[in-house]
N, C-alpha and C positions, 0 to 999 in steps of 0.2 A: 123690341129695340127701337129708340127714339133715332129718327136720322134728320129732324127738319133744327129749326131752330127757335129758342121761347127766348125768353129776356133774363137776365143775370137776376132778381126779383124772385122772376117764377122758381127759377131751379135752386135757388138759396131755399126757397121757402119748403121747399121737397123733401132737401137732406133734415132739417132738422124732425130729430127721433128716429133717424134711421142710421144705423150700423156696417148694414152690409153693401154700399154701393162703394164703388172706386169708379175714379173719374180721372179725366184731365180735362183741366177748365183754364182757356186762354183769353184772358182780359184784357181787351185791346181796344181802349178809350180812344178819343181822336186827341185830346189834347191833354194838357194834366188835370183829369176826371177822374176821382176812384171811390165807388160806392162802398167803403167799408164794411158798414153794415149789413150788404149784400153778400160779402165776401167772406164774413166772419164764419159763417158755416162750414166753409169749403177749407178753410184753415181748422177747422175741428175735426172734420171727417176725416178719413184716408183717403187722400188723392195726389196728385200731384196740382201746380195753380203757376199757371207763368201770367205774369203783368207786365205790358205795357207804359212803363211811369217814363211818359212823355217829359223829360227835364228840360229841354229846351224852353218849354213853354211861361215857366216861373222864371228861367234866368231870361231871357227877353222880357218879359211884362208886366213881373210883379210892382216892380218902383213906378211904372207908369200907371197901373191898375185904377180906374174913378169910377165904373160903375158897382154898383150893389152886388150885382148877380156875378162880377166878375171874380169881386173881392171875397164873396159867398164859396165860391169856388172853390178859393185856393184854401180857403178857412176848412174845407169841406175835405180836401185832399188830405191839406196836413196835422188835419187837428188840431188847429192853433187860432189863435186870433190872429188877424189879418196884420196889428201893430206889431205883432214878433215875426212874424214871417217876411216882413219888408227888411230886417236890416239883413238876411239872408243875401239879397242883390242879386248878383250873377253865381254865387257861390255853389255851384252844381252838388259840392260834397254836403252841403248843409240839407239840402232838399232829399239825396241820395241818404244820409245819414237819417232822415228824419222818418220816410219810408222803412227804411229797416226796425226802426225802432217801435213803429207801430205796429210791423207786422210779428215782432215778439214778444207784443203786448196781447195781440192775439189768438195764440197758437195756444195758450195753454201750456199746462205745466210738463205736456212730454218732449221729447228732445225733436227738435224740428232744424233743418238743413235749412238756408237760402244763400244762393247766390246769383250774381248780378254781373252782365257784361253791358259794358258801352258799345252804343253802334253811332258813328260820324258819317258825317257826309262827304262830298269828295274835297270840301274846301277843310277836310279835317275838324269842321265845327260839332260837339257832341248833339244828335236829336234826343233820343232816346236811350234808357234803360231798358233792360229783358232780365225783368226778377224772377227767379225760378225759387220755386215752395213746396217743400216734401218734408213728411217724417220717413221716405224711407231713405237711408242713406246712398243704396246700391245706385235710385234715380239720381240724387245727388252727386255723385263722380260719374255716372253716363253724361247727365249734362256741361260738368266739366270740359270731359273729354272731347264728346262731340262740336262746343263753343270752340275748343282752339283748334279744332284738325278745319274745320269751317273757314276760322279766320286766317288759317298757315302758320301754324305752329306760335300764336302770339295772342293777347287777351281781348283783342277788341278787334273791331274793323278801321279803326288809325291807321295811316297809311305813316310806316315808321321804318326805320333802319333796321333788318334785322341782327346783323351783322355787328355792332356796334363796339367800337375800340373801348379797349380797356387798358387801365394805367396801375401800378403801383406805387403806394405814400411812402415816406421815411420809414414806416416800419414793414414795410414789405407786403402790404394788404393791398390785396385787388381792389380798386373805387373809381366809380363809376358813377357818374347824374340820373338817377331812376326814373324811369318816363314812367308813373303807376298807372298813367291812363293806359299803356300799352307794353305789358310787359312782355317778356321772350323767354325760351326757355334757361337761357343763359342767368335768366332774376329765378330760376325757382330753383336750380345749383347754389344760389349765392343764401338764397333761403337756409336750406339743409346744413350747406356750410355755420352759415348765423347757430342755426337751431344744436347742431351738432359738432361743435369745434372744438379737438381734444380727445373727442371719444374715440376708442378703439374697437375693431369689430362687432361691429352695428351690423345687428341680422337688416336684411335689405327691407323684411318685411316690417321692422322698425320703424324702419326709414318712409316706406312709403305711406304707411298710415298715417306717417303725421301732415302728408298730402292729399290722405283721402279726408282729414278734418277740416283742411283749407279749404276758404270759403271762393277763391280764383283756380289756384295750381292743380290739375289733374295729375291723379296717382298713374293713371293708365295712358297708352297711346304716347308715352313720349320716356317711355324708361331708357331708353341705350342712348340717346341723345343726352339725357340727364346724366346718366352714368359718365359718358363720353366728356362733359364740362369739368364734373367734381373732379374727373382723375388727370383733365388736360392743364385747368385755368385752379384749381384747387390743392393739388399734389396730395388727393385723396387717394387711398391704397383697397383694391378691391383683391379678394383672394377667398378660396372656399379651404374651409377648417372643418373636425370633425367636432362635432357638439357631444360634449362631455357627460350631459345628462340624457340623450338619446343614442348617442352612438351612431346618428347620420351625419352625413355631407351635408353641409353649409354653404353657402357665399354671404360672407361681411362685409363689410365696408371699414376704412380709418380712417377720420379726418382729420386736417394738420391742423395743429396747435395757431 
């Protein structure tokens, strides 16, 4: 059993031809640096791979950027030329958008999970991303999970209202101004509702699976609170039926039209 530490190079060059190792491999650059080609391995094997994609560092200093090595850099990170990458600016989703895109360029043809939380500082300014990378699903809703019970029940560490008033339109819909950078449990009610508006008794395990596919919302760790929104601020109907083709007890859900 290895316990020291070698360079992201060495251990890339290890996995390939080999099958049987599982790992967790955390890449944690100082700035926005990421060796793809070191990393393309560890996206092919079984493991899991959390990354550091320092975003502050492109929305602070790409438009100033003048040296080679700088520019080199960021060419390096985003796979781009350095002329497409400037009209990016401060656009954190373009940077955040452009990470993802590479990394399911290189996963390969089997189904792979990633998701991504912001972390702020206390002036609320975003530093960084935490890209979480697995084919196995199970890790994917732990990581979920464990990001919001972390941050208290919400998607980031933004320091934000959790509480936040909510209004109805002319036609009687609940709307609200969506903070995406820091959502609550109250936006992944409003999700299902979206997702499921109309429907009648919807087995719950329905319901949550379409939260273990989301790439933010956890399935687990915040079900009675979810439950608790849909049926307070939704006038969704929960109730247990007997299921027609097995002959057991159910809980459904119904959501309003």
């Amino acid at each position: 059993m290895f316990t020291g530490f070698i360079s992201i190079s060495t251990a890339s060059a290890q996995l390939y031809g080999t099958g049987h190792l599982h790992y967790f491999l955390l890449y944690d650059p100082y700035d926005a640096t990421i060796d793809w080609e070191a990393l393309l391995p560890f996206f092919q094997n079984w493991g899991e791979v959390m990354i550091n994609h320092m975003v502050s560092d492109p929305v602070r200093a790409i438009t100033s950027a003048k040296k080679k090595t700088t520019k080199a850099k960021y060419e390096n990170t985003y796979l781009e030329d350095f002329e497409k990458l400037v009209p990016y600016g401060s656009d954190k989703k373009a940077y955040e958008a452009r990470v993802e895109e590479i990394i399911n360029s290189l996963k390969g043809a089997r189904r792979y999970y990633v998701s991504a939380f912001p972390f702020y500082n206390t002036q609320n300014s975003l530093v960084y991303n935490l890209i979480h990378c697995t084919s196995n699903k199970e890790g994917f809703k732990l990581y979920k999970k464990s990001a919001w019970k972390v941050f208290g029940a919400q998607s980031s560490t933004k320091h934000s209202v959790e509480n936040r008033q909510l209004s109805f339109n002319l036609f009687g819909e609940i709307t609200e101004e969506e903070d995406e950078s820091c959502l609550h449990v109250i936006d992944i009610a409003k999700y299902l509702q979206r997702c499921l508006k109309g429907r009648k008794q919807v087995p719950l395990d329905e319901m949550w699976e379409l939260l273990d596919n989301h790439p933010i919302f956890p399935s687990e760790g915040f079900r009675n609170d979810i439950k608790s929104d849909l049926t307070g601020f939704f006038d969704a109907k929960i109730e247990q039926i007997v299921n027609p083709d097995t002959g057991k007890k159910e809980t459904v859900i119904s959501f309003s039209s």
